[in-house]
C-alpha positions in Angstrom: 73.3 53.9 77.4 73.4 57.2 77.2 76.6 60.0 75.8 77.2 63.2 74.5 74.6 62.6 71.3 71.4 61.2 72.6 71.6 64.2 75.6 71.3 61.7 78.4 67.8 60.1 77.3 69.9 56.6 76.3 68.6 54.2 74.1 64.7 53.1 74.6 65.6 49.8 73.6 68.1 49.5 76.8 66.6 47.5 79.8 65.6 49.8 82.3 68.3 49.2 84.8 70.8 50.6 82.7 68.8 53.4 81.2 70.2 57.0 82.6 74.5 55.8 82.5 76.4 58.1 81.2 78.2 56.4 78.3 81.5 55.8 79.1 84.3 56.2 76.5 85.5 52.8 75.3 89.0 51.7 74.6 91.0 51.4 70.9 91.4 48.2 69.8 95.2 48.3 69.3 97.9 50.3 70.3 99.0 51.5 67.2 95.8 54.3 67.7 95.1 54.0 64.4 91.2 54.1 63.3 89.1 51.2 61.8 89.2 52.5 57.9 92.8 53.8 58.4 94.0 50.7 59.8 91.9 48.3 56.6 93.9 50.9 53.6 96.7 49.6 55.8 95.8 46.1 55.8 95.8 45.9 52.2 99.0 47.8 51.5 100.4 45.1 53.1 98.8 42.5 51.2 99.7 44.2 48.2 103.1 44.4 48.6 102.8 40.5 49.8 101.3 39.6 46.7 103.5 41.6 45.0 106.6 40.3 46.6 105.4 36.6 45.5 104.7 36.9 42.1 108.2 38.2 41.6 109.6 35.2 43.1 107.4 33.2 40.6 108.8 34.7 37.8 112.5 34.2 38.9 111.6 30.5 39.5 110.1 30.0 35.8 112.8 31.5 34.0 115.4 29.5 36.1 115.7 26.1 34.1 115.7 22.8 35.8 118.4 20.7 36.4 116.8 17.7 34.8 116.1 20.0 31.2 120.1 21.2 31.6 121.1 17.0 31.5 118.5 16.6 28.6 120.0 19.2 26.6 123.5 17.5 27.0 122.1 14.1 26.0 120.5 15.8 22.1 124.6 16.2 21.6 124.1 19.6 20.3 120.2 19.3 19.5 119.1 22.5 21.2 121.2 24.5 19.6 119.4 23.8 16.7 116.4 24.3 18.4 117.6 27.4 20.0 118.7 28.7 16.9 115.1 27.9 15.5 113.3 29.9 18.7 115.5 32.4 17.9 114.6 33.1 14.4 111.0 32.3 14.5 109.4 30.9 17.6 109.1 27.4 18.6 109.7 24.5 16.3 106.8 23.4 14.2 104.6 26.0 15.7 102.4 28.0 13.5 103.5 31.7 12.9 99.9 33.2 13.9 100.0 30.9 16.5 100.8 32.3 20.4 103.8 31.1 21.6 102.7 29.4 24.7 105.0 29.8 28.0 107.9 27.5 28.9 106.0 26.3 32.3 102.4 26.4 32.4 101.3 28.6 35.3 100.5 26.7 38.5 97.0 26.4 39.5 97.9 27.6 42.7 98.8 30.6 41.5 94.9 32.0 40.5 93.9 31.5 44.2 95.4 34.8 46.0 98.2 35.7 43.3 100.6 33.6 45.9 101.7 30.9 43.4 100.2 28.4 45.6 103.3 26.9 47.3 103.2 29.2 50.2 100.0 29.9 51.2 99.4 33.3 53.2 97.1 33.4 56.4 94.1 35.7 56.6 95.1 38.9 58.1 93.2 39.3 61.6 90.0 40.7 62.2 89.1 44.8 62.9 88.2 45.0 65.2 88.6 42.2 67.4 85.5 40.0 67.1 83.3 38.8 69.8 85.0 36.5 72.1 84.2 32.8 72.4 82.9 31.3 75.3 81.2 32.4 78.8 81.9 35.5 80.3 83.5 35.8 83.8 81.6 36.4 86.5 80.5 39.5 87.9 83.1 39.6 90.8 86.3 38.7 87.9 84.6 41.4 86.1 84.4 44.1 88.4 87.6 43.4 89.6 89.4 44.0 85.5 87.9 47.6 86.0 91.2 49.1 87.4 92.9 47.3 84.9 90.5 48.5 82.2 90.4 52.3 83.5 94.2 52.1 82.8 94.0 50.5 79.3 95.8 47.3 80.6 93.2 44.8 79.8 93.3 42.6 76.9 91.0 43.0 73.6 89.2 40.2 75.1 88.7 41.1 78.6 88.3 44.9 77.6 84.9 43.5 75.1 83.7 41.4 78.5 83.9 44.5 80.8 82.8 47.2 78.2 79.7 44.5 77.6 78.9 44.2 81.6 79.1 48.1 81.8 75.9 48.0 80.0 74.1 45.8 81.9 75.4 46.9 85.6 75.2 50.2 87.0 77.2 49.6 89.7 80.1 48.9 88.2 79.3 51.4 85.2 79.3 54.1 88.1 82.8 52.5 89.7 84.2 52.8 86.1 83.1 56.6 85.6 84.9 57.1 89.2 88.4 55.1 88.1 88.5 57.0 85.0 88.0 60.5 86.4 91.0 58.8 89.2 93.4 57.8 86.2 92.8 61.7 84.8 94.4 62.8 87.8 97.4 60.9 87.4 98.5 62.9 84.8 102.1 65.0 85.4 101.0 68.6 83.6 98.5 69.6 86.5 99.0 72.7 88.6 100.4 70.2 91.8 99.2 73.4 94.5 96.5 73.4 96.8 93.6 75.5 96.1 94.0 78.1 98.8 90.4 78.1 100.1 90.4 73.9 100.1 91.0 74.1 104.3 88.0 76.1 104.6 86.3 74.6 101.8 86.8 70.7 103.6 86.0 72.3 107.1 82.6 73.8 106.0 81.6 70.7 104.2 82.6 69.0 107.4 80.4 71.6 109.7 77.8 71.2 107.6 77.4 67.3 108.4 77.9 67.4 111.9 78.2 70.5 113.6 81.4 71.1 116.4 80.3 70.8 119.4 82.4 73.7 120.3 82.3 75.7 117.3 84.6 79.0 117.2 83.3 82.4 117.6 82.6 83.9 114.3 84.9 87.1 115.0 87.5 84.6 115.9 87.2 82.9 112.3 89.5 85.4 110.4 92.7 84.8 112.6 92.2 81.1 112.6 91.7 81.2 108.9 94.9 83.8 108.8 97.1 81.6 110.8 96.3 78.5 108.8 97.3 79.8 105.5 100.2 81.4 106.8 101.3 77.8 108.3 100.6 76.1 105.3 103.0 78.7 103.0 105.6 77.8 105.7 105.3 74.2 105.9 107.5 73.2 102.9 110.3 76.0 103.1 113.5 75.1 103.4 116.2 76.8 105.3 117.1 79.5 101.8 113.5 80.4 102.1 113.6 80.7 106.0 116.4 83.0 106.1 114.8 85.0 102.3 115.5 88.7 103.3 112.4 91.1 102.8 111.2 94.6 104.1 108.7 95.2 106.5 106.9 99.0 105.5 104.3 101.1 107.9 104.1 105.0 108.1 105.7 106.5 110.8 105.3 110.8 111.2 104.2 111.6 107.9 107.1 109.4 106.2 107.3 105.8 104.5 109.7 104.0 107.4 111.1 100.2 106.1 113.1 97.4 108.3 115.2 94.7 106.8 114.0 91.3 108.3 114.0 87.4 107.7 111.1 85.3 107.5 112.0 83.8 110.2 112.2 87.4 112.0 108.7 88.2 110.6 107.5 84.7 112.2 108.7 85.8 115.2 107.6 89.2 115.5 103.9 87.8 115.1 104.2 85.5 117.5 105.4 88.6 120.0 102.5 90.5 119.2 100.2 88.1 119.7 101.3 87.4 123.0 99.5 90.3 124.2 95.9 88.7 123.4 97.7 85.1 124.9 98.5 86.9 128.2 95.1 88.6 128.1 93.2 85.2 128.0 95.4 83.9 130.2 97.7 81.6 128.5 101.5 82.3 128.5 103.8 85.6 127.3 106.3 84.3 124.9 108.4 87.2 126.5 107.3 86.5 129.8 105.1 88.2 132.1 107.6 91.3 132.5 108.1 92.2 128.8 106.5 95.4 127.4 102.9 96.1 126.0 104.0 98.0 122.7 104.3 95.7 120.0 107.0 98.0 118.4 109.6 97.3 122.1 107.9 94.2 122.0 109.8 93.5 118.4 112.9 95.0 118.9 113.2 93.0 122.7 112.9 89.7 120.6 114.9 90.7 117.8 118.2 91.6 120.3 117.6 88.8 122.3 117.2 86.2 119.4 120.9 84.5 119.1 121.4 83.4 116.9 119.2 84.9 114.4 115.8 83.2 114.3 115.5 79.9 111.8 113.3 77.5 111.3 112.2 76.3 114.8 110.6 79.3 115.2 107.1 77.9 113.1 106.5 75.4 115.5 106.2 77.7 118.1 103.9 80.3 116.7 101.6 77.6 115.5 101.4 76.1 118.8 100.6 79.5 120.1 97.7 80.3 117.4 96.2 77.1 117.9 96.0 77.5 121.7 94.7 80.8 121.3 91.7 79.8 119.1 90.9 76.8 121.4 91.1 78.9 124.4 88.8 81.6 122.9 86.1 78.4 121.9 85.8 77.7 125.0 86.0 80.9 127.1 81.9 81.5 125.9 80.5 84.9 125.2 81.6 87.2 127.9 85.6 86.9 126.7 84.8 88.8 123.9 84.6 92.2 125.5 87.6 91.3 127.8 90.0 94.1 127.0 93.7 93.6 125.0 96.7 95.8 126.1 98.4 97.0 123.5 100.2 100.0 125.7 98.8 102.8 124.2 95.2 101.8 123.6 93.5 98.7 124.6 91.3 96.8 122.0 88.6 94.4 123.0 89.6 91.2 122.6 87.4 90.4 119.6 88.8 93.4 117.6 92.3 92.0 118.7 92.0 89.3 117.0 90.4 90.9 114.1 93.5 93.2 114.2 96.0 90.5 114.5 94.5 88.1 111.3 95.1 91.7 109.4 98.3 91.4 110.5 98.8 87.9 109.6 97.8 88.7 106.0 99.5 91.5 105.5 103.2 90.0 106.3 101.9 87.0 105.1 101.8 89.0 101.7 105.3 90.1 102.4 106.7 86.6 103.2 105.5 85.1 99.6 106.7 88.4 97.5 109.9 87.4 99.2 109.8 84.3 97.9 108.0 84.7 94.7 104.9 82.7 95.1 101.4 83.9 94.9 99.5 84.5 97.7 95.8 85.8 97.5 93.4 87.9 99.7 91.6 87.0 102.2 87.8 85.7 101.2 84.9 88.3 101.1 83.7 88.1 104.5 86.9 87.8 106.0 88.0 91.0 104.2 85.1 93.1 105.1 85.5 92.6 108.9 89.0 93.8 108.2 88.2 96.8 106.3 84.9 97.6 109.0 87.9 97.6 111.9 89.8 100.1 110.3 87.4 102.0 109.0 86.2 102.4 113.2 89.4 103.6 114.0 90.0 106.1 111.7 88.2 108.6 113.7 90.2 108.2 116.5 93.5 108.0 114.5 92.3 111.7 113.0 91.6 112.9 116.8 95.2 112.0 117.8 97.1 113.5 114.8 94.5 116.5 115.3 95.8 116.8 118.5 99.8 116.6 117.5 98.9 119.2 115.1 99.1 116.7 111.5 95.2 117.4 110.7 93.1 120.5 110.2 91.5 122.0 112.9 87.5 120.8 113.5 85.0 122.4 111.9 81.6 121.7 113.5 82.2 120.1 116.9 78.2 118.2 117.8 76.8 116.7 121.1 78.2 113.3 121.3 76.4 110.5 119.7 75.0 113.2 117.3 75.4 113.6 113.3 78.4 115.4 112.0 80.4 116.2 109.5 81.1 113.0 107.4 83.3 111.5 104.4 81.8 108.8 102.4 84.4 105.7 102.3 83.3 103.6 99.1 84.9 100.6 99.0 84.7 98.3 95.8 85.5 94.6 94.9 85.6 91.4 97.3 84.4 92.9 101.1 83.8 96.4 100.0 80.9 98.2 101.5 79.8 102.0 102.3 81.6 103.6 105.3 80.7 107.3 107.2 83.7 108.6 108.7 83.1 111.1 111.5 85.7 113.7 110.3 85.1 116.4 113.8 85.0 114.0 116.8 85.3 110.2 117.2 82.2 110.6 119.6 80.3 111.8 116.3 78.1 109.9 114.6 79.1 109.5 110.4 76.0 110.1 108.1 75.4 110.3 104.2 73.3 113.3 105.2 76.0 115.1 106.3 79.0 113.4 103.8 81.0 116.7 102.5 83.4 114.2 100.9 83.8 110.7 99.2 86.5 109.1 98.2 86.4 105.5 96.4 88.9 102.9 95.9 89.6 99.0 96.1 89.5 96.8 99.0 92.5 95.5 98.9 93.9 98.8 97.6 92.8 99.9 101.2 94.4 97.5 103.2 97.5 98.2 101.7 97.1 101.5 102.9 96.3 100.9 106.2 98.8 98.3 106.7 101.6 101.0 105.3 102.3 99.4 101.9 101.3 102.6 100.0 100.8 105.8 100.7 97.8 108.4 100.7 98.3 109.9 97.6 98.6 106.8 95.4 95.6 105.0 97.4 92.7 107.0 96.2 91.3 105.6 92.8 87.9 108.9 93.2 87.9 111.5 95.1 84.9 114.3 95.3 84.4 116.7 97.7 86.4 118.4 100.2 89.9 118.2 99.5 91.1 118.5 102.9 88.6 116.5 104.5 89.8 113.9 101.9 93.7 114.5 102.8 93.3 114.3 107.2 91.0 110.7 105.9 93.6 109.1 104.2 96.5 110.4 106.2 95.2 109.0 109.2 94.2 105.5 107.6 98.1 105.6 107.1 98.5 106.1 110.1 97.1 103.0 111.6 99.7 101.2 110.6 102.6 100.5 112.7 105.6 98.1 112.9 
């Protein structure tokens, strides 16, 4: 057998089949949990005190005359009290003064053998640990089936020696034991009851990995799938206080911090507007119908006015069906769909930025949803994240054209042959996703180099979503800045920008 002191190698003397278990711990031998030497100084205070308890009962019964000496002494007429008088002022009659006085009642014989006086006896005390049982063992299949019993500590001191002995010899069952033990420790109340929040993709990898779908979704697809499903497992167990929880949705809006007072139900249903523009671009249905508008801000506000009563709780089944449909339609669509261009009434997206766009989304009011509600609710993983951060950091140039334009942003500098090197700010992105981004500061037809970086400005990926989705604002997003100040200003500005009801 092997254990925590002979570092796996087990005993050379084992038979081979059993050399390599990993020791498993045995039970206690009684329920008191008391160890072997504690529980033998108990033993014999107990004996003590039995011995102790029997002698004294002795004594009482030797001092205690019989009734048979109390007729005698009637008979003498008067003849003890001569002899009492005579004990009394020497000892007993005729006995010699340098002589012992000998005891009334001779002690019994019974007495020298375990101090009990002899007329009650006292059993051994049982053994400690119990001792080997008598008789056969079961057989193997009564054995194995006692190992529930003995992973829970229900067997008996008898049964628990016959199974602890077959562990030895069976690996089988010795591995079956190791598995109903680990079982039992997770039966215990004081663990942390909630999923681990990558398990889903965790289970589904493992699951990949084994057999392969045999039609797998597209890897830019990946992040709104993931998105959606963490989203719709938060929601699962709210009830209807959580469903109607107030909270704030924040985005920039002309230079200023804007914030609208929602539900979580509203929030669920504003997502599921929004995404109805990639739906009706694949072909599937418009929650709004086929007449509603392309902005995802009128697209909002449309729902919002026509939602009476105020959305509840039936609006999660909905907006899961939707998501689902949307990544099985994608699956199958092949590679061509992923250029096929998405609406959103200002500027079109291809369809595999959309999605990118709309798992950003997803998080972010995600987020929003479990602050409302005060349960924790982490970031995407690394991969994920970075896709995220790459899309934002390709708009950005364009976002700086168009507030260029409306006259928010300084004036270009060095205008270059499109496709061409220009001026540049180095975007450093740290922790889970970051990376190194050049951001064309002159022209979004530019081309953003480290050779031509006047700029850099460094910060946390997560910090940067925030700021592109609103939650903060340019001048508390930047943890380094070096370089041109205003180059650094017109970045951030427009990353804020980006963001949008």
């Amino acid at each position: 057998m092997t254990g925590p002191l002979d570092d796996g190698r087990g005993n050379p003397d084992d038979p081979e089949g059993v050399r390599g278990i990993p020791r498993i711990p045995g039970q206690r031998a009684a329920a008191d949990d008391l160890e072997p030497p504690a529980a033998d100084v108990l033993r014999r205070a107990v004996e003590g005190a039995a011995r102790a308890a029997q002698a004294a009962k002795e004594s009482r019964d030797r001092e205690e005359p019989d009734e048979a000496n109390e007729a005698d002494a009637k008979d003498d007429g008067g003849a003890g009290d001569g002899r009492d008088a005579a004990a009394g002022a020497g000892g007993v009659t005729g006995a010699a003064p340098d002589r012992p006085v000998e005891p009334a009642h001779p002690p019994d014989p019974g007495g020298e053998r375990g101090m009990t006086g002899g007329r009650y006896p006292q059993s051994p005390p049982p053994p400690w640990p119990p001792t080997e049982p008598t008789g056969p063992p079961p057989s193997h299949s009564v054995l194995k089936s006692l190992l529930g019993a003995w992973a829970l500590a229900a067997c008996s001191p008898e049964e628990t020696i016959h199974v602890e002995n077959h562990l030895t010899e069976c690996a089988p069952c010795a591995d079956e034991a190791l598995k109903l033990r680990d079982a039992v420790g997770l039966l215990q109340t004081d663990r942390n009851l909630d999923l681990p929040p990558l398990l889903r993709s965790r289970v589904l990898e493992t699951c990949l990995d084994r057999r392969a779908a045999r039609i797998p979704v597209p890897v830019w697809a990946t992040p709104y799938d993931a998105e959606t499903a963490r989203l719709d497992a938060l929601l699962r167990d709210f009830g209807d206080a959580e469903w109607h929880a107030p909270l704030q949705l924040r985005w920039f809006e002309k230079e200023e911090p804007t914030a609208r007072r929602a539900t979580v139900a509203g929030v669920i249903g504003h997502l599921m507007t929004v995404d109805g523009l990639v739906a009706s671009a694949v072909g599937l249905e418009d929650p709004l119908g086929s007449a509603a508008a392309r902005s995802p801000t009128d697209r909002t506000e449309a729902f919002w006015r026509t939602a009476h009563p105020p959305p509840t709780r039936t609006i999660h089944e909905p907006w899961r069906d939707q998501s689902h449909e949307l990544i099985r339609t994608v699956s199958f669509a092949g590679r061509g769909v992923a250029e096929l261009s998405v609406s959103y009434g200002e500027f079109a997206l291809p369809l595999r930025d959309a999605l990118i766009d709309r798992a950003f989304e997803c998080w972010i009011h995600g987020w929003d949803i479990a602050e409302a509600v005060d349960y924790p609710y982490p970031a995407p993983s690394g991969p994920h994240l970075r896709v995220m951060i790459d899309l934002a950091a390709q708009l950005i140039p364009s976002a700086l054209a168009a507030r260029r334009r409306a006259g928010l942003a300084s004036p270009a500098r060095q205008l270059v042959v499109p496709g061409s090197p220009g001026r540049s700010l180095h975007l450093e992105v740290e922790g889970t996703g970051g990376g190194d981004w050049y951001i064309a500061l002159d022209s979004p037809a530019a081309v953003g180099t480290a050779d031509r970086a006047v700029a850099q400005v460094a910060l946390d990926g997560v910090e940067f979503c925030q700021l592109v989705a609103g939650h903060i604002s340019p001048e508390e997003a930047a943890a380094g800045q070096d370089g041109d100040r205003e180059a650094i200003r017109d970045v951030l500005s427009a990353a804020a920008s980006l963001s949008r009801l």
